[in-house]
DRENGU-813661 format. One record per residue (C-alpha): chain; x, y, z. Coordinates in steps of 0.25 Angstrom, whole numbers. Layout:
// DRENGU-813661
SITE  ch      u      v      w
SITE   A      X      Y      Z
...
END
This chain:
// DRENGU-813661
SITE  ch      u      v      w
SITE   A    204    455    435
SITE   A    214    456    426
SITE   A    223    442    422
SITE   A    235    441    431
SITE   A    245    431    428
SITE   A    246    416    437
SITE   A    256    415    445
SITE   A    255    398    441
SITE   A    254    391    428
SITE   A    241    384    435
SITE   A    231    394    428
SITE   A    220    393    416
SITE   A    229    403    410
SITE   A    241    397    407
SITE   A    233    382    405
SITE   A    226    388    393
SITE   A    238    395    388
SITE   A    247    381    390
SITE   A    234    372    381
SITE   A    233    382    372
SITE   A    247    385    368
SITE   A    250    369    369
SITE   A    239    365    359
SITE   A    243    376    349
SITE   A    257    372    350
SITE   A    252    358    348
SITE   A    244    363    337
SITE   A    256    372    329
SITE   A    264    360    328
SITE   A    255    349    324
SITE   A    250    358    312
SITE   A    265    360    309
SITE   A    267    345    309
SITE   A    255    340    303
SITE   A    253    351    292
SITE   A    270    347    288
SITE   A    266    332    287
SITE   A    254    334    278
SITE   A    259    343    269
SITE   A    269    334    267
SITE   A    260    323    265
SITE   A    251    331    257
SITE   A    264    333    249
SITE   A    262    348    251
SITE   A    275    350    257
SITE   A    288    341    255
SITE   A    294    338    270
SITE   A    306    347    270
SITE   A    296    358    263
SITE   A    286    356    273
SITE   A    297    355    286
SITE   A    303    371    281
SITE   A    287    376    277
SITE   A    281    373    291
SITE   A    291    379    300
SITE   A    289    390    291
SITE   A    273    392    292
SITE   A    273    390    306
SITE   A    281    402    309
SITE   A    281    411    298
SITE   A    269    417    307
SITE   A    277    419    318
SITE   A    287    429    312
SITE   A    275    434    302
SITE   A    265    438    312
SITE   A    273    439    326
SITE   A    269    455    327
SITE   A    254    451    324
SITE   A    258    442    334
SITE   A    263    450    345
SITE   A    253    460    343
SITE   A    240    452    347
SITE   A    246    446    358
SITE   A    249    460    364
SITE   A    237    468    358
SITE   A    227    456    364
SITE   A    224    446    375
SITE   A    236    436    373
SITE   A    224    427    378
SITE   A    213    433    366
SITE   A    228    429    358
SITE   A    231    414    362
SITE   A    214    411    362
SITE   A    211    418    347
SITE   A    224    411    340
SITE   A    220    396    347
SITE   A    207    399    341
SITE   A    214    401    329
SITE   A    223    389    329
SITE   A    210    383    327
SITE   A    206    389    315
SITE   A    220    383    311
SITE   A    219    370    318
SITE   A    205    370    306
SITE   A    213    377    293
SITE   A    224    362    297
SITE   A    211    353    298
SITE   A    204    360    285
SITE   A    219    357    276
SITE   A    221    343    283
SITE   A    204    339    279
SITE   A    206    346    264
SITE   A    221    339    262
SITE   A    218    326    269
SITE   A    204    322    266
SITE   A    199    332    253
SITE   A    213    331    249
SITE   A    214    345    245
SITE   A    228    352    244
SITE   A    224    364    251
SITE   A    223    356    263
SITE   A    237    354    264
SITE   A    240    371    262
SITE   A    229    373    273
SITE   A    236    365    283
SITE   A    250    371    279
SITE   A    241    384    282
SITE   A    238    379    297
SITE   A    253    379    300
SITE   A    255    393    296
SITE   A    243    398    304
SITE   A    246    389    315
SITE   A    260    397    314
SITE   A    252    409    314
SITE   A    245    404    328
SITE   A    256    402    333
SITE   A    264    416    330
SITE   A    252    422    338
SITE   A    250    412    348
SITE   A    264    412    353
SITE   A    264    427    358
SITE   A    253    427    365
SITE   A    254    412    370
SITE   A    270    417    377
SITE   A    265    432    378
SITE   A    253    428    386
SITE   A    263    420    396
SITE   A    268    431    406
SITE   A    255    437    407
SITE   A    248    424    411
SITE   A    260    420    420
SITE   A    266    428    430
SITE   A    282    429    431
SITE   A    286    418    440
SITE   A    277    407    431
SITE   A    280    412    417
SITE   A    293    402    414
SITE   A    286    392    420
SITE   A    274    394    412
SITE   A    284    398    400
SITE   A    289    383    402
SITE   A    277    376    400
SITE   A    273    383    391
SITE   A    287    381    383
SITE   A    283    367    386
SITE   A    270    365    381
SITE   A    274    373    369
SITE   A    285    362    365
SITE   A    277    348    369
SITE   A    265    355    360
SITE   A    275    358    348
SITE   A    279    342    351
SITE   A    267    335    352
SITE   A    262    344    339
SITE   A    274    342    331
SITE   A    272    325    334
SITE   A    258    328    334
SITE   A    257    332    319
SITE   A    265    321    314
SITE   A    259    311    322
SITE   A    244    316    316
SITE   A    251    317    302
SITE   A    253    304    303
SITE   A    240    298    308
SITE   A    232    305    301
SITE   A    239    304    288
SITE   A    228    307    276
SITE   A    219    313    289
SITE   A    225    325    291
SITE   A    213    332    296
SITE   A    212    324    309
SITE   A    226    331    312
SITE   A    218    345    309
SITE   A    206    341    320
SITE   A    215    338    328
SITE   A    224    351    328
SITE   A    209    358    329
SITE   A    205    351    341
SITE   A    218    355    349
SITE   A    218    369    342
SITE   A    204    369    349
SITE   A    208    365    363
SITE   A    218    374    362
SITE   A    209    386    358
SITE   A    199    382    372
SITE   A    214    381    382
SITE   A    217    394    377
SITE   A    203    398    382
SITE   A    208    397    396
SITE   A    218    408    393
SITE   A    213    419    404
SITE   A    213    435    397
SITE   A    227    440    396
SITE   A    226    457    395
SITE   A    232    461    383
SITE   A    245    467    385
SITE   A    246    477    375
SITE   A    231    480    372
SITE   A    234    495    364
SITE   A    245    490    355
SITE   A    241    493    340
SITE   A    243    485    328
SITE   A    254    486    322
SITE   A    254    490    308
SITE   A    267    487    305
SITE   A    270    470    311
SITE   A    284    473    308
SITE   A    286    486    318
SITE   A    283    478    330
SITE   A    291    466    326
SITE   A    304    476    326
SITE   A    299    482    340
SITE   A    299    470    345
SITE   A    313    466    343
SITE   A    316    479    346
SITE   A    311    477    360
SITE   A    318    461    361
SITE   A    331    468    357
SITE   A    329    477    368
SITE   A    327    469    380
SITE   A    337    460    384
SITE   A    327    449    391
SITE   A    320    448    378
SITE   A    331    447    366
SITE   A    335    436    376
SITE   A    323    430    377
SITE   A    319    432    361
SITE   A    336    428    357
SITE   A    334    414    366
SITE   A    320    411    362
SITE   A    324    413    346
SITE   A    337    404    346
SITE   A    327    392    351
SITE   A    318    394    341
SITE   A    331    396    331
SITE   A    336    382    338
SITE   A    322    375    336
SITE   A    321    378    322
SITE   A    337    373    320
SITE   A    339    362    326
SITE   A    324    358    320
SITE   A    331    359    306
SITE   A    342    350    312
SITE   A    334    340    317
SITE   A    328    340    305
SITE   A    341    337    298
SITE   A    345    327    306
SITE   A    331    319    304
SITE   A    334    320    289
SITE   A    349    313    290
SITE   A    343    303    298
SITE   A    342    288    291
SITE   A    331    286    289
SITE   A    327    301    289
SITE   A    318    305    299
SITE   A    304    310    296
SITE   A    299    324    299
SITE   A    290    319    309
SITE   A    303    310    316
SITE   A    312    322    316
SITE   A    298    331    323
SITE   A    299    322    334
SITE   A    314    321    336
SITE   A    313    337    338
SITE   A    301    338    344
SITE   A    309    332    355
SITE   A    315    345    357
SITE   A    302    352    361
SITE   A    300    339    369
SITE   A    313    343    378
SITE   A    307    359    378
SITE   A    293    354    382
SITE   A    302    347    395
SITE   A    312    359    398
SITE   A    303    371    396
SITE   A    293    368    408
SITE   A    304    364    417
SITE   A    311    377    412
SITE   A    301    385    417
SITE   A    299    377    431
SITE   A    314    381    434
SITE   A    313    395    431
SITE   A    305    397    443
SITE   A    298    410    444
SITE   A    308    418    433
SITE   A    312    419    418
SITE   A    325    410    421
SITE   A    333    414    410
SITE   A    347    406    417
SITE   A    338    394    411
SITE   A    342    397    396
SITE   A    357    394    398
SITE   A    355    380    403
SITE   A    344    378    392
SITE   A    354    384    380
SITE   A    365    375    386
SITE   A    357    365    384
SITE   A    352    365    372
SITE   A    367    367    368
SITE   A    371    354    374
SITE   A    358    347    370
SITE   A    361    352    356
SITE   A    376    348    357
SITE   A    372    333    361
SITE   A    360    332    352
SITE   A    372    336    339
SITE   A    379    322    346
SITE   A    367    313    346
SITE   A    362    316    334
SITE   A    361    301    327
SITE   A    356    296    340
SITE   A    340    301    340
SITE   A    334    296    353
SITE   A    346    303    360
SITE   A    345    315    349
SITE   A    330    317    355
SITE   A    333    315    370
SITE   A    344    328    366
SITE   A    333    336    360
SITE   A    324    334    372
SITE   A    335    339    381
SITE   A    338    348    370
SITE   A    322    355    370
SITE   A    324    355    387
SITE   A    334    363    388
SITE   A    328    372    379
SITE   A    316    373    387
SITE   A    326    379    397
SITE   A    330    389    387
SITE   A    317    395    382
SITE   A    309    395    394
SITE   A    317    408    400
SITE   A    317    415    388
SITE   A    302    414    384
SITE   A    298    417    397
SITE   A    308    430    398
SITE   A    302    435    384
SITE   A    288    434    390
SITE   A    290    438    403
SITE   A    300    449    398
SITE   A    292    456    385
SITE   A    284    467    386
SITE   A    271    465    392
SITE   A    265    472    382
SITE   A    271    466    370
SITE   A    275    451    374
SITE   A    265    446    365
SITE   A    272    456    354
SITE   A    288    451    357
SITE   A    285    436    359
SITE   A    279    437    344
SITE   A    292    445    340
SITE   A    301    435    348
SITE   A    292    423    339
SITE   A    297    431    326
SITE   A    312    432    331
SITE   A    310    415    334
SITE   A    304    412    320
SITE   A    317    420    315
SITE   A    326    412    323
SITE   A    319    398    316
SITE   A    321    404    304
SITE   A    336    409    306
SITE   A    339    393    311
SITE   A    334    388    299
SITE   A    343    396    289
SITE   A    353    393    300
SITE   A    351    378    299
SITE   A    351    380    282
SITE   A    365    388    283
SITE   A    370    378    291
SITE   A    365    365    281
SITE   A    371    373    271
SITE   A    384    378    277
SITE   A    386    363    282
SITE   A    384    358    266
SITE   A    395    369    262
SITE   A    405    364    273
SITE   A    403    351    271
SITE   A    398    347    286
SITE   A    386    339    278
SITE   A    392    333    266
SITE   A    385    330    252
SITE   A    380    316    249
SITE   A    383    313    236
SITE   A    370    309    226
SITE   A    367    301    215
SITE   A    358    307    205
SITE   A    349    302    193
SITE   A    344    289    205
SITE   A    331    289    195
SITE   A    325    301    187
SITE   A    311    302    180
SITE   A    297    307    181
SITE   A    291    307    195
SITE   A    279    299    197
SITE   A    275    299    211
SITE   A    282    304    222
SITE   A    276    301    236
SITE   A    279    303    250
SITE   A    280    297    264
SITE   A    275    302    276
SITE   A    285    313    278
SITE   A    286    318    267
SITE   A    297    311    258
SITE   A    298    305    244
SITE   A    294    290    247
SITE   A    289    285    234
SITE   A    294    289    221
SITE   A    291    284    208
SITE   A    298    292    197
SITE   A    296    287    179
SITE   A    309    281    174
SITE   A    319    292    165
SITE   A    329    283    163
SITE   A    330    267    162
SITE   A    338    261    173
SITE   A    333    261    188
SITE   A    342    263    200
SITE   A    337    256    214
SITE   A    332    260    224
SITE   A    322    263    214
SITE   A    315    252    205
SITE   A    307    251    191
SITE   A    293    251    193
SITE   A    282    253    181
SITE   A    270    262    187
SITE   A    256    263    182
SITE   A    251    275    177
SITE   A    237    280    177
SITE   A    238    277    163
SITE   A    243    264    163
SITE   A    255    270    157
SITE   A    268    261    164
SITE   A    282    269    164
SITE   A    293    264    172
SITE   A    295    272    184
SITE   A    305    270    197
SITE   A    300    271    212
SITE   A    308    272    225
SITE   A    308    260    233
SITE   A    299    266    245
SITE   A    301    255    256
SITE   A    315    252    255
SITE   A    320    266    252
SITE   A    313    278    256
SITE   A    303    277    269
SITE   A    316    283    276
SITE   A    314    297    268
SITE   A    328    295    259
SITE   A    319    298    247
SITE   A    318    313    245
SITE   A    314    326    239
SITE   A    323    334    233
SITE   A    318    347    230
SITE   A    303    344    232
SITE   A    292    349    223
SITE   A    291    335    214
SITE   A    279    332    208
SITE   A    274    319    198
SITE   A    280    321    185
SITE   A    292    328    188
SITE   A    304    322    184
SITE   A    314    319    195
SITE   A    328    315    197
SITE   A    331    304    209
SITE   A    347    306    218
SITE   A    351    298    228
SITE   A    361    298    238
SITE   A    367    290    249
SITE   A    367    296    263
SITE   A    368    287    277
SITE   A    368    274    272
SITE   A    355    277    263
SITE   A    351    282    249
SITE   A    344    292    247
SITE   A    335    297    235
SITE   A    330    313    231
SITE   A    322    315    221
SITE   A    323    329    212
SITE   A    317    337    200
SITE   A    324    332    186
SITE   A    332    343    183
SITE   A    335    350    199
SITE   A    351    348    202
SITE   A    353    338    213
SITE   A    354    342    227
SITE   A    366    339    237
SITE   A    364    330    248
SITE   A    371    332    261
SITE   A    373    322    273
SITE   A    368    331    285
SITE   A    369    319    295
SITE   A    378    326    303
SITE   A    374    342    300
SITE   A    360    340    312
SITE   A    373    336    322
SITE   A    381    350    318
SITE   A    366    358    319
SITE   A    365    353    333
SITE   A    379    355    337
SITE   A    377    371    331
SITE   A    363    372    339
SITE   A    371    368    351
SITE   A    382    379    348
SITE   A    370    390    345
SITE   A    364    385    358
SITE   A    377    391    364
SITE   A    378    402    355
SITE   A    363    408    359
SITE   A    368    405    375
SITE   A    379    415    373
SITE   A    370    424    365
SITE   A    359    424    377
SITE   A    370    426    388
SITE   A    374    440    380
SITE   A    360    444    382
SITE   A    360    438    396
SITE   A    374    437    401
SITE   A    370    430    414
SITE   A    363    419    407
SITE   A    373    408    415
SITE   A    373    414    428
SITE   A    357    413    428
SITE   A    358    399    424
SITE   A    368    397    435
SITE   A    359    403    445
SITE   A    349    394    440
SITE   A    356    382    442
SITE   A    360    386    454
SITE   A    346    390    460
SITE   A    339    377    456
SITE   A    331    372    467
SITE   A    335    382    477
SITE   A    327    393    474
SITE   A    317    399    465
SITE   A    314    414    457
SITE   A    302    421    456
SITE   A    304    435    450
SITE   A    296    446    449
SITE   A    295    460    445
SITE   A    302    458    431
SITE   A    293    467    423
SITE   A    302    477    433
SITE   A    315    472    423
SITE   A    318    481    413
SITE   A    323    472    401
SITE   A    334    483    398
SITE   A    339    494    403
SITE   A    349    497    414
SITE   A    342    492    429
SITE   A    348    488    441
SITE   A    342    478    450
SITE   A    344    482    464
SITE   A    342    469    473
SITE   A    344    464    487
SITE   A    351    453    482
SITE   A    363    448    492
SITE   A    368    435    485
SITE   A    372    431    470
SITE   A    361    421    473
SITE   A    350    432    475
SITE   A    356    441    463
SITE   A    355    429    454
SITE   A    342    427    457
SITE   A    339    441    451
SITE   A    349    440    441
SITE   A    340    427    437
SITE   A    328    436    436
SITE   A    331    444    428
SITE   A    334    444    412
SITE   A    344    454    409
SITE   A    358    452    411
SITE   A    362    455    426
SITE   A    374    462    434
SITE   A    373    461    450
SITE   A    380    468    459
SITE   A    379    460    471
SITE   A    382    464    485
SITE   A    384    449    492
SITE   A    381    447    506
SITE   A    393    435    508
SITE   A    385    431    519
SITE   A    374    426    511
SITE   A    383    422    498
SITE   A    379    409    490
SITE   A    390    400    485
SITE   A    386    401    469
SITE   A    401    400    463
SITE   A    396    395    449
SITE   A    384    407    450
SITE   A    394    417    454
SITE   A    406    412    443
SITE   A    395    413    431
SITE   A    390    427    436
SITE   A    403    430    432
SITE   A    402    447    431
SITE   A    386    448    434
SITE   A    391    448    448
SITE   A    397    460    456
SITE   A    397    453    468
SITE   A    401    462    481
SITE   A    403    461    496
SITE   A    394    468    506
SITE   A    401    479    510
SITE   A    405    494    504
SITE   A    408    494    491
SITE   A    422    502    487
SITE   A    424    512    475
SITE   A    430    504    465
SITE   A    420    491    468
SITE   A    407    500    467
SITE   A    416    507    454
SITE   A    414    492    447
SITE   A    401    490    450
SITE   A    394    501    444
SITE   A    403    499    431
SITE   A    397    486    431
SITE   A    384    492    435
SITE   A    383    502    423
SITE   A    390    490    414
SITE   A    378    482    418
SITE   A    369    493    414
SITE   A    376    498    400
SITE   A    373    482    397
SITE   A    358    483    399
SITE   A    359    473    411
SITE   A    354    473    424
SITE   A    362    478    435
SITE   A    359    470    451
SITE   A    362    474    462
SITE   A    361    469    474
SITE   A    365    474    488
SITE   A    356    473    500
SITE   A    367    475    511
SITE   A    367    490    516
SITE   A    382    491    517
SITE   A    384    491    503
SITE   A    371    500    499
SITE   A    379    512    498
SITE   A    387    507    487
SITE   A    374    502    479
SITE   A    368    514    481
SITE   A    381    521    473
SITE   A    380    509    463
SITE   A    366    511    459
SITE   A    365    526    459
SITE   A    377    526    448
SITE   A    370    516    439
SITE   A    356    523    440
SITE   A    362    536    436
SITE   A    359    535    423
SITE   A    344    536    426
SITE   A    340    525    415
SITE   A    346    513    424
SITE   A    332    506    432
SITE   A    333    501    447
SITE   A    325    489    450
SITE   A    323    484    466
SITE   A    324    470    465
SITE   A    323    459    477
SITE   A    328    445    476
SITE   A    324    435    488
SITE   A    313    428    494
SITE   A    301    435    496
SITE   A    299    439    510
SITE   A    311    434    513
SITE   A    328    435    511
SITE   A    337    428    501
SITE   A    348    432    510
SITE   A    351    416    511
SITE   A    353    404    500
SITE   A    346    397    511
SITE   A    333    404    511
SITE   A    332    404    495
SITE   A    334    389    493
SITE   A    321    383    489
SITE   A    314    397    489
SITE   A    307    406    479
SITE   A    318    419    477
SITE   A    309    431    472
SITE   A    318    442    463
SITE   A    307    454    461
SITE   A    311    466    453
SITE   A    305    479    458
SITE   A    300    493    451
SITE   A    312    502    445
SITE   A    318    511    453
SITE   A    318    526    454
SITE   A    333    531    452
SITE   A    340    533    459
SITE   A    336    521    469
SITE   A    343    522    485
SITE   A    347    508    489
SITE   A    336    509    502
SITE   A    326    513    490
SITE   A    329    498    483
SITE   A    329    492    496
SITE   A    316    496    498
SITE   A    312    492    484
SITE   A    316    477    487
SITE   A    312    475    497
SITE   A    297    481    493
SITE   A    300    470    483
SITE   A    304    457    492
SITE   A    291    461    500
SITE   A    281    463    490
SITE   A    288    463    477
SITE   A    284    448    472
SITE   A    269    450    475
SITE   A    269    462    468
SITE   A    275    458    458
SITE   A    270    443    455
SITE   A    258    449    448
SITE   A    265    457    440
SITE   A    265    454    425
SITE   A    279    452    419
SITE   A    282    462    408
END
């Protein structure tokens, strides 16, 4: 028998896909750390080359290989996928353990390259992994379960980025000089991870007579082609792209900020301060999920983007206060939780069946983009604030000490800690101190060393251009900045560099996050222009009622359609309106008998609404709506209408005949209510489960009794036909 997808997140499935994915997670993160912290230590890497080198190698496979990418999760099993790349994270897990035993314990140089290696092939696992990791979602879930699923997914994704980030700087540090414990470690989860994804039940392939493609960069190009097309899926890719941009900025700020603090914080400090941020996801996005209900509930994203904005906005206030600083970012990574949830789960639920794999790998390339446009964003900005003069230059003094350098050593993060220079001049300035050193041959010469204990465990030693080595002669500055001084060291002969006082620029990054927060809120609702009134429906249904929907596959994501409902009340046309993920336009025949008091609903419907009395509909009334009918259709959104009362079937008939004159505009019976039952009432949907099933396209042109007919074939045996159905 042929998989079907659960109908529960209770099966071996789903489990095997949770371990497996968590462990590799886990696994991607701790190599990061680990391999950053011993190259530095190794001296490979100074700290702020080995801060913009990793990002780099991690994801240069993502936009490299996402049409390879794509490809396999399509052409294959997304199950043949996931088990052969955790079998390769293995092979990894052994290339890190071989370059921590040959650097740590041989003490050969190629050890530290090899583990700089295991990031970019963990990076590579990681750009094939995903695809068929969020690719394999919807056909292992059914509909109603998929954000639920989506969330703890979402969730387990973030605590494993956590716990791996902490995780590698914690074994760093224990296992300083032993390196190659870390490596067995890694390999035993990458292991255990290999045997969970061995629980992953066959998946068909969805696309098993797709070819090769000989060019990678034509399907690329198709791809965006087809996101730019659909209006569910360039929201879904525009929303899912400005986290990852907002993840990479506000990571430089935090950055920043860590480095203006006195005493400076380490790299390992400033990774825990923001992985407190994936702390607050790992809480919102599993909660997410549970209050979508049975639907992609898209009214979720507002809320979540408003606040992040405020979030944002207080974090910019407390930003010299840290423990409130990292209760902020918690909040902060919850309400984004809210924000991704919808839009992860509408881009799998809503991409071609037979090329999800293909346009969740294009959809990684457009996110590794969007990293990369926030960090030349952030470096315009830096740059831009030195101009204007928002961080001012701290003056220096230069010629502190000059000579030959000696030895030059570093602490455990990476700094300059002890530096011991020959005398060029007579004359010696404190904090440095005369000093005669030994030489190998006996040889005394008078040299200076910085005062380690008293001056520089805080980090306020530093590099100034990097690439020093013994025997170059160098040039010592200083400079006065928070109530401290400060010391670089140069190559003789390179200018000096200015120094600016960025205490306050991390406060002005947040506040401009905040503001693009906004901005991307405004920029979602042109694509979405109901996005508020979703939310306010949200709000207002919490508790009272939940949605399943159905049928969706039924959707077209463009193209003029009219969704012909037996829906009485604004409450049971929001309901459809929520299941959808276009833009929707209702014309709504009320029965005022049955009307709910909804004043703030119905003020941010605002013109989405054509809300009429029961009762013939005159010329000039029927003149309107279909101007607003074919206005509706010209901007590619969905068209509702809903009219059950026989007196007013005449006119509706007139109405949908002169929008469906074209012959390209589709029909689509949809029903709205409990099934077997009536949502005639509030009453009897408080509490209860609301089905909104979306039948089969309609033959043009369609009589009123034919739709009729159509739902209420639909309220009787719509949702069990339907409940099986794999989304596409």
């Amino acid at each position: 028998m042929a998989f079907q997808p659960a109908d529960t997140l209770r099966n071996r499935t789903f489990s095997g896909l949770i371990v497996a994915q968590f462990l590799a997670g886990f696994n991607d993160q701790a190599i990061h750390a680990a391999s950053m912290f011993y190259a530095i230590h190794q001296g490979i890497l100074t700290e702020a080359q080995a801060i913009s080198l990793m990002p780099i190698l991690f994801y240069a496979p993502w936009a490299l290989f996402c049409t390879l990418a794509g490809y396999f999760a399509d052409r294959f099993s997304k199950t043949t996928a996931l088990v052969l790349w955790k079998m390769a994270e293995i092979a990894i897990a052994v290339v890190a353990l071989g370059g921590f035993y040959l650097g740590s314990v041989l003490h050969e140089p190629v050890g530290a390259w090899l583990v700089l290696s295991a990031v970019f092939l963990m990076g590579t696992h990681a750009a094939f992994f995903a695809p068929a990791k969020y690719g394999a979602m919807p056909e292992m879930l059914q509909a109603h379960v998929l954000s639920r699923g989506n969330g703890i997914l979402e969730s387990t994704t973030f605590l494993a980025a956590i716990l791996g980030t902490v995780s590698g700087g914690l074994l760093s540090e224990w296992f300083r000089d032993r390196e190659w414990v870390i490596g067995g470690i890694l390999l035993l989860l990458a292991i255990i991870g290999a045997i969970a994804s061995l629980m992953i039940e066959r998946l068909p392939a969805a696309n098993p007579e797709r070819l090769f493609p000989r060019n990678l960069l034509k399907p690329l190009f198709q791809n965006l082609g087809t996101l730019l097309r659909s209006k569910p899926l360039i929201l879904a890719v525009l929303g899912i792209a400005f986290f990852i941009f907002m993840v990479s900025y506000m990571r430089a700020a935090m950055y920043m900020h860590g480095e203006t603090r006195n005493p400076r914080w380490s790299e390992f400090k400033t990774s825990l301060v923001v992985a407190t941020v994936a702390l607050g996801v790992g809480l919102g996005t599993p909660l997410a999920g549970f209050l979508s209900g049975g639907k992609v509930e898209l009214g979720l994203v507002p809320l979540g983007t408003l606040g992040m904005a405020v979030a944002l906005s207080i974090a910019a206030a407390v930003m010299d206060w840290t423990s409130g600083l990292v209760v902020i970012l918690i909040i902060l990574g919850f309400c984004s939780g809210f924000y991704m949830v919808p839009l992860y789960t509408l881009l799998q639920h809503r991409a071609p069946k037979t090329s999800k794999g293909d346009l969740i790998a294009t959809s990684n390339f457009i996110n590794v983009t969007g990293a990369m446009a926030a960090s030349l964003l952030f470096f315009v900005l830096v740059l831009g604030s030195q101009r204007v003069g928002l961080t001012p230059q701290v003056p220096q003094k230069d010629n502190v000490a000059a000579g030959i350098l000696v030895k030059l050593g570093y602490n455990k993060e990476g700094r300059p800690a002890v530096i011991l220079i020959e005398e060029a001049r007579t004359g010696v300035l404190m904090p440095f101190r005369a000093k005669s050193v030994k030489q190998a041959d006996d040889e005394e010469m008078e040299a200076i060393i910085v005062d380690v204990p008293t001056s520089f465990e805080d980090g306020l030693f530093e590099l100034a251009g990097g690439g020093l080595s013994k025997g170059d002669e160098v040039v010592i500055s200083s400079y006065d900045l928070h109530d401290a001084r400060h010391y670089r060291i140069r190559r003789a002969g390179t200018p000096l560099k200015e120094v600016y006082d960025n205490e306050k620029l991390p406060r002005y990054l947040f506040l401009g996050a905040a503001l693009m927060a906004l901005g991307i809120l405004l920029l979602l609702c042109r694509q979405l222009p109901d996005f508020i009134t979703r939310s306010a429906f949200w709000l207002r249904s919490l508790g009272r009622f939940r949605i399943r929907v159905a049928g969706m596959q039924h959707l077209p994501t463009r193209g003029p359609v009219i969704l012909a409902s037996n829906c009485a009340t604004i409450d049971s046309a929001l309901q459809v309106v929520s299941a959808t993920d276009r833009c929707t336009r209702f014309i709504l025949v009320e029965n005022e008998h049955e009307r709910a008091a909804a004043p703030v609903v119905r003020l941010v419907s605002g013109t989405s609404f054509h809300v009429l009395k029961p009762g013939p509909i005159d010329e000039t009334t029927l003149a309107g709506l279909l101007e607003a009918g074919r206005q509706a259709v010209q901007r590619d959104d969905l068209l509702a209408v809903g009219a059950p009362d026989a007196a007013v079937t005449e006119n509706i008939q007139r109405l949908l005949a002169d929008l469906t004159s074209n012959g390209q505009t589709t029909i689509l019976p949809v029903y709205c209510g409990p099934v077997g039952g009536d949502d005639s009432t509030e009453r009897r949907t408080r509490g209860r489960v609301i089905h909104v099933i979306f039948g089969p396209q309609l033959k043009s042109p369609a009589s009123a009794a034919e739709i009729a007919r159509h739902i209420e074939e639909l309220a009787a045996h719509g949702w069990h036909n339907e409940s099986n159905a794999t989304p596409h």
